[in-house]
N, C-alpha and C positions, 0 to 999 in steps of 0.2 A: 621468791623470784617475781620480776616484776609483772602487772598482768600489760597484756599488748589483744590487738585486735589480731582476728585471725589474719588478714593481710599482713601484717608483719612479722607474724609467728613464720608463713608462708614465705615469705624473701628472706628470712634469717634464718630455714631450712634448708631452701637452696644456697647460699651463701656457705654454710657449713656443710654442705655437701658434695663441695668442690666446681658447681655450676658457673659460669662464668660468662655465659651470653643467654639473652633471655629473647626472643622474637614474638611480633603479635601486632596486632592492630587495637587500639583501647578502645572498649569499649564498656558497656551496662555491665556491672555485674563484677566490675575487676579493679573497680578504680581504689578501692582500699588497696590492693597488691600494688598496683602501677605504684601508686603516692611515695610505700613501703622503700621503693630504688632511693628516694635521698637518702635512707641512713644505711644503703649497701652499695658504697662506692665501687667494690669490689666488682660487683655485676656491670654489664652493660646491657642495656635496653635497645633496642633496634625497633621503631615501631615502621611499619611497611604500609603500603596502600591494599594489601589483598592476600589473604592468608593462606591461599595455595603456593604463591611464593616464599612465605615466611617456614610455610613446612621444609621446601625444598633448599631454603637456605638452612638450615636447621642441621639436613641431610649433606649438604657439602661442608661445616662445618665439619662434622661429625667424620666424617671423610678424610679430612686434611689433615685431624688432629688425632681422631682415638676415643676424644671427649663427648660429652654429653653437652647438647644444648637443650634451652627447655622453648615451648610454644605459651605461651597465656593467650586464648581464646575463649571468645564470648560461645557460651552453648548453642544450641540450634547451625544457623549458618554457618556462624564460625569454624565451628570444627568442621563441618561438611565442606567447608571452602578448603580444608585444610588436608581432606583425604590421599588427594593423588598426592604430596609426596609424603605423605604416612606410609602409602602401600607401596613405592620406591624405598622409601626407606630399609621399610620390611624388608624387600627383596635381595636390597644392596647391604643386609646385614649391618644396619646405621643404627646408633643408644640415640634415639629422643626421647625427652620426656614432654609430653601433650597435656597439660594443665588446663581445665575448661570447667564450668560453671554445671551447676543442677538445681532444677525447680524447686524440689525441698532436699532438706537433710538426709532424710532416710528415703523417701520413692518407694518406687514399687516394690516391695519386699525389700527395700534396701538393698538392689541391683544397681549395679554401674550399667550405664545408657550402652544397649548392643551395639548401639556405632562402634563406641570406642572400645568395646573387649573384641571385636571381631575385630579389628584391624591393629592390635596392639598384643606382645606375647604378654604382659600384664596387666592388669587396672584395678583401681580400689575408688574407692570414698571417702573423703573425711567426713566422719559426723559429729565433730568437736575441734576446738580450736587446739585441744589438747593431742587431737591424733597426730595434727597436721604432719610435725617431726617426724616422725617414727615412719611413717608412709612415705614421704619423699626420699629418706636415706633409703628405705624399700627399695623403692622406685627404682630410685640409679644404680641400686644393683644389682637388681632386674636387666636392668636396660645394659649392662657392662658384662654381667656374668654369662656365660655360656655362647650363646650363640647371640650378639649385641643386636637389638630391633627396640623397636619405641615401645613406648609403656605408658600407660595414659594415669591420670589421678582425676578423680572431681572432687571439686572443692564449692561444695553450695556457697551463695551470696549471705546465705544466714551465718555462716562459720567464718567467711571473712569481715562482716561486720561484728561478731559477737569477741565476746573476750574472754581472755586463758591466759596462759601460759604457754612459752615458749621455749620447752627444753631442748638441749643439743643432745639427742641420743650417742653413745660411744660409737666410731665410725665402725660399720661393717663391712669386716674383711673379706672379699671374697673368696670362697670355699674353692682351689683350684682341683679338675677335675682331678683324681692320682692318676699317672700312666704306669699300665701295668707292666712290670721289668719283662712276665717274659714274651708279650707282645713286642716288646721294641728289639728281647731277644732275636724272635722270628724275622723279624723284619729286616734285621741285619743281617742274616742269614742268607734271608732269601736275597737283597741286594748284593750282598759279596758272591754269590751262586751267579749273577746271571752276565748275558755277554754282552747284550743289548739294554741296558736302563734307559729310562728317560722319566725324568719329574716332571709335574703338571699342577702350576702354582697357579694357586687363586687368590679371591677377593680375602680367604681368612688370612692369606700368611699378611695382609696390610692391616687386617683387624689385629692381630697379636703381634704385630712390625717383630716378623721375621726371618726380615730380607734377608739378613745376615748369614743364619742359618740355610738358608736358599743355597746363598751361593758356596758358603761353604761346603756342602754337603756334594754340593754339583763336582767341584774340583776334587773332591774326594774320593768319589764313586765314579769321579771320569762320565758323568751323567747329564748328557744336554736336557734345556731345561723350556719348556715351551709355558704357556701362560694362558689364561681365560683371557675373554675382554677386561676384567677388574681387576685383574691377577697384573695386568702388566709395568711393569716397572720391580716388579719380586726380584728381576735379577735386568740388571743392565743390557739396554740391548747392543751396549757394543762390547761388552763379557763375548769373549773367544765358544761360551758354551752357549748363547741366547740365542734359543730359536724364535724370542716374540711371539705374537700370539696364536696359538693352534688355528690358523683358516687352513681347514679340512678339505675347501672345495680345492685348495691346491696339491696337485695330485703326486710330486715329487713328498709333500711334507707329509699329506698322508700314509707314505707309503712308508717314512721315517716312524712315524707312530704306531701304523700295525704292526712293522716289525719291532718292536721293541717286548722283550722277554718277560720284563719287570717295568710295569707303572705305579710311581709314589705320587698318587695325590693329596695335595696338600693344602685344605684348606678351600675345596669346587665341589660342587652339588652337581655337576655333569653326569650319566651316566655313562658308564663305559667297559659295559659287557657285551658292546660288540666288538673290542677290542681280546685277541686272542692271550694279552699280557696276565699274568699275576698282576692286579692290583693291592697294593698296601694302599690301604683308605687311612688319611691323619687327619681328623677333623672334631670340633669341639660340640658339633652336633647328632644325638645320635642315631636320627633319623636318616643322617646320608651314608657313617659307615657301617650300617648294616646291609647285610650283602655283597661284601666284597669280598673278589675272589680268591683274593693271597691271605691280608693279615687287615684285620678292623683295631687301627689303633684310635680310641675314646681321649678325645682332650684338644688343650690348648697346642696349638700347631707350634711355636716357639719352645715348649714347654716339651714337646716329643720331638721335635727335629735335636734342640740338647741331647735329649738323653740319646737319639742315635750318634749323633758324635762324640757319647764317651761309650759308646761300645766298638770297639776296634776289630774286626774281622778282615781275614788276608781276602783280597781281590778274588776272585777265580783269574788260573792261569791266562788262556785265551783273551783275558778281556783287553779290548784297546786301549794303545796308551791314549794318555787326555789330548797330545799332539794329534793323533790319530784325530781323535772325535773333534776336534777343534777345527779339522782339516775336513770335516765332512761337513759338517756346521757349517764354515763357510763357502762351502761350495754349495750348496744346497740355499743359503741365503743369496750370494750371489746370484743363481738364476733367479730365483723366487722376485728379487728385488730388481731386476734387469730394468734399467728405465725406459729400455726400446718395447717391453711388453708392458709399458703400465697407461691406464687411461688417462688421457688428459680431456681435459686443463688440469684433472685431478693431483696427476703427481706434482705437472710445474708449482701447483698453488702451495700444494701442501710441503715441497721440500723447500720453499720460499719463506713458509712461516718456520719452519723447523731452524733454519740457517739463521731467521731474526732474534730468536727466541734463547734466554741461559739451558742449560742442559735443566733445572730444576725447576721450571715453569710448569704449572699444573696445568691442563688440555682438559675440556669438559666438554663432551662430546656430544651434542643436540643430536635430534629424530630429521637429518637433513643428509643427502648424497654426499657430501663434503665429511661430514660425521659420521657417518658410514664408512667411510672410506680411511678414516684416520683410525677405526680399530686395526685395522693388519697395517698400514703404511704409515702412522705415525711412530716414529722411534720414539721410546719411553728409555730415559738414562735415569732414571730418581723413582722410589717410592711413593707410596700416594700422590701421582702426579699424572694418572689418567683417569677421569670418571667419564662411566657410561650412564645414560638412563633405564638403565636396568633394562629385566625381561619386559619389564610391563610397556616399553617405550613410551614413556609418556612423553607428550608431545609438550616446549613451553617449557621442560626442566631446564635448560642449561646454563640459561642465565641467571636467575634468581641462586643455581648451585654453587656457581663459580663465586657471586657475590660471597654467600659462606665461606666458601673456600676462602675466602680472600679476607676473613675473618678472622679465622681460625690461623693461617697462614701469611701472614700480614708481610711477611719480607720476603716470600717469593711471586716472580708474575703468576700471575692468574689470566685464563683466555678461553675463552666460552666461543665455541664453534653453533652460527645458528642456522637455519634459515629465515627466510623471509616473516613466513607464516608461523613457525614456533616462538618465533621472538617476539610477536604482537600478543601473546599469552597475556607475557610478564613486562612489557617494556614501561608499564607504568612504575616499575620500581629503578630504571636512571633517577627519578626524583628521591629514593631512597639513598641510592649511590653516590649522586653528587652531595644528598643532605650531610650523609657522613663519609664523606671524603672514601667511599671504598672505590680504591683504583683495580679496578678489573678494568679488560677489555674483551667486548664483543665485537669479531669478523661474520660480518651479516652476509651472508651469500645469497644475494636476491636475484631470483628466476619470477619472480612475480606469480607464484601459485605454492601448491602445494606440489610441487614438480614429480615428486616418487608415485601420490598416487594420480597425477594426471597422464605421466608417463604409462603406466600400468593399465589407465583406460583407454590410453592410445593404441597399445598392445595388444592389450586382450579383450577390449571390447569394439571394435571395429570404429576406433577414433570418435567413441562417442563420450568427449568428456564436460563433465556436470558437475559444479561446485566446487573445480580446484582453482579455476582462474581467481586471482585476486586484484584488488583492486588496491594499489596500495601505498600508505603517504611519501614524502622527500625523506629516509630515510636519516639524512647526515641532518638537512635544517630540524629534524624531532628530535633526534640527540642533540642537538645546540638550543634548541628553544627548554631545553630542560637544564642549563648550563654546565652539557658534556662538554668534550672535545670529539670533534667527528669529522673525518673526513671520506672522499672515497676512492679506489684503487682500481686500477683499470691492468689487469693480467698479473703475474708472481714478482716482478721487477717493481712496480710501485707499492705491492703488496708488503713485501721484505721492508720497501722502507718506508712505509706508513707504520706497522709495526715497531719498527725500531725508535720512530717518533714516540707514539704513542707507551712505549713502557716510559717515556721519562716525564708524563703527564702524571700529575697529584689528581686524583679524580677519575671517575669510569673516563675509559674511551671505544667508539665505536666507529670501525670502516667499514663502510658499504665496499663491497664486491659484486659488480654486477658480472651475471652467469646467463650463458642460455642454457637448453634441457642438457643434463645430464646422462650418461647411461646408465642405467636404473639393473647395475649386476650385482652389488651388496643393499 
């Protein structure tokens, strides 16, 4: 075999590993790997201005598609620029693979840097050009099997200038967890027993895509079907059984959820044993279904939603027909969604974008009242086609995700919900987005602050507010001086068709929306 430097041992790992977009800012330490892309046409390279955006596009790939994408960052800053959306990632249950430099071969004991095993479910070392292979097919199946989160590798600068050999290990299959028959036994059981179901799909059933089985399972069991913030889109929400997203604080749906006899969650890390239901737990990790209070089914959520569809158990008598439950569903949305109780400008704005937009448009929801607002009120019709910024809210994900998204995703719109203030993070990557033609668009909702927490100190600390006001540039002349397309929209009528303009733009585009304070209720 012929010998090659470890940089190209390393891009002819990934390459054979199924990787197909690679993110990073070039720098010291990596230029052998970078060079390595001329003979892996197959990859694409995306180099960005700042590596906490390159994580987070990383993360809406990953999102959009199921896939692995990988980071090459320089050690030290690098990766530390590249934390917050590593630890989204984590959160949001996203395969990256984090590729980053070490001072020597072997270090301290021949330890991987605690940065990157503390925020990664795996990490390793190469310390020969010969491992390189074998680690990265590792890697991705690390980062794919179980419960999917990012995985880190270093690859000292001594291993990618040195020389070896570059074998294609056999690809490794992953081990799917088995589901146990008479778990799924029970579980049928206990669903054909009860008179009140209701399923509670999460962010897993879009890591295993499946929706399918979602709704199958819904029509089957006559079982309306409510949704996490990540979960949504698991089952259509104009599906006769889609209750959208569990908002608890409304006190008709919660009352839809207490009562229910039997809860199937599938694929949510939620606790919910203040609900008085039997819980069946379906989830591929097994730290969340231990402890639940029906049946703990261990696995892939696609994988055991199957198997309860080939076990056939009669209804209980009593139970409603699906007409019944369809007929409660929507009366129960109907109020829920009553336009004369919803906040404005909130709702006009947001059923404005919802009416410009295909039903398969992905929604990327920023740390903004407007993104807030679109977890319970944007309708989700499509699969992978709502991202939150996870638990962690970090603030500045939206846009650099939806970029991914729009990677990964290349023939549906893509639309990044921001504010003002989150979008000054990252808006140095438009010069990413126009470089390579990725057409997303950003609706920039400018209140000129950080309006949630300046509201809040208007609130509760007797109008004493300190550091939220902002100071801040022509929003549309900064997207044109980067050569966007940008305009701006004054209420939901020029909103809809600024929108509608901007999907038929080749290249980012960005509307400013000017806003005054919002009411700061989500």
């Amino acid at each position: 075999m012929a010998q090659v430097n470890g940089g190209h041992a390393l891009m002819h790992a990934l390459d054979q590993a199924g990787i197909r977009l690679v993110l990073g800012v070039p720098g010291v330490g990596q230029y052998e790997a970078v060079d390595a892309f001329y003979q892996h046409p197959r990859m694409r390279y995306v180099s960005l201005r700042h590596e906490q955006a390159a994580s987070y596009m990383a993360d809406g790939y990953a999102r959009a598609t199921g896939e692995v994408a990988a980071l090459i960052l320089v050690p030290g800053p690098g990766l530390l620029n590249a934390t917050a959306g590593m630890i989204t990632a984590y959160a949001c249950s996203s395969p990256m693979l984090v590729i980053t430099g070490a001072d020597k071969i072997h270090g301290q004991g021949g330890e991987v840097s605690p940065v990157l095993q503390s925020l990664t479910k795996w990490s390793a070392r190469a310390h020969s050009v010969d491992e390189v292979a074998g680690l990265v097919h590792e890697a991705v199946r690390q980062a794919t099997s179980g419960r999917p989160r990012p995985v880190g590798l270093e690859v000292p600068h001594a291993v990618l200038v040195a020389m070896g050999e570059a074998p294609t290990p056999a690809p490794t299959l992953h081990d799917p967890c088995p589901i146990a028959p008479d778990l799924i036994e029970q579980a049928a059981s206990l669903m054909a027993g009860s008179q009140r179901p209701l399923i509670w799909a999460g962010s897993g059933v879009m890591s295993a895509g499946a929706w399918e089985q979602v709704q199958a399972l819904a029509e089957r069991w006559r079982a309306p079907v409510a949704t996490t913030r990540s979960g949504k889109g698991a089952l259509s929400d104009r599906h006769p059984l889609a209750l959208g997203f569990a908002e608890l604080r409304y006190a008709p749906l919660r009352q839809r959820v207490e009562g229910a006899d039997v809860i199937v969650a599938v694929g949510m890390s939620q606790k919910l044993d203040k609900f008085p239901a039997k819980v069946i737990r379906i989830d591929v990790d097994p730290g969340v279904v231990k402890g639940a209070s029906g049946v703990e089914v261990l696995g892939d959520a696609a994988t055991a939603l199957d198997a309860l569809l080939a076990t056939t158990h009669e209804l209980a008598p009593a139970r409603p027909t699906v007409e019944a439950v369809a007929q409660e569903v929507a009366a129960l949305n109907a109020a829920r969604f009553d336009p004369t109780q919803q906040l404005q400008p909130q709702w006009d704005l947001m059923q404005a974008m919802r009416a410009a937009l295909p039903d398969e448009t992905v929604l990327v929801q920023g740390m903004t009242q407007m993104g807030y607002y679109a977890r319970n009120y944007w309708p989700t019709y499509a699969p992978r086609a709502f991202f939150t910024a996870s638990a962690h809210s970090t603030l500045g994900a939206a846009w650099p995700t939806a970029l991914g998204a729009k990677l990964g995703a290349p023939h549906r719109p893509v639309v990044a919900i921001c504010g003002d203030g989150g979008f000054l993070y990252n808006a140095q990557e438009l010069a990413t987005a126009v470089q390579n033609q990725i057409s997303t668009i950003v609706v920039l909702f400018n209140d000129n602050a950080y309006g949630n927490v300046m509201r809040a100190q208007e609130e509760q600390f007797d109008g004493r507010v300190i550091g939220t006001r902002l100071h801040n540039p022509d929003f549309v002349q900064l997207a044109q001086s980067f050569g966007a397309w940008a305009t701006r929209a004054q209420g939901p009528t020029e909103l809809g068709d600024a929108l509608r303009a901007a999907l038929q733009v080749k290249g980012p585009a960005l509307i400013e929306v000017p806003i005054g304070p919002l009411e700061r209720l989500y």
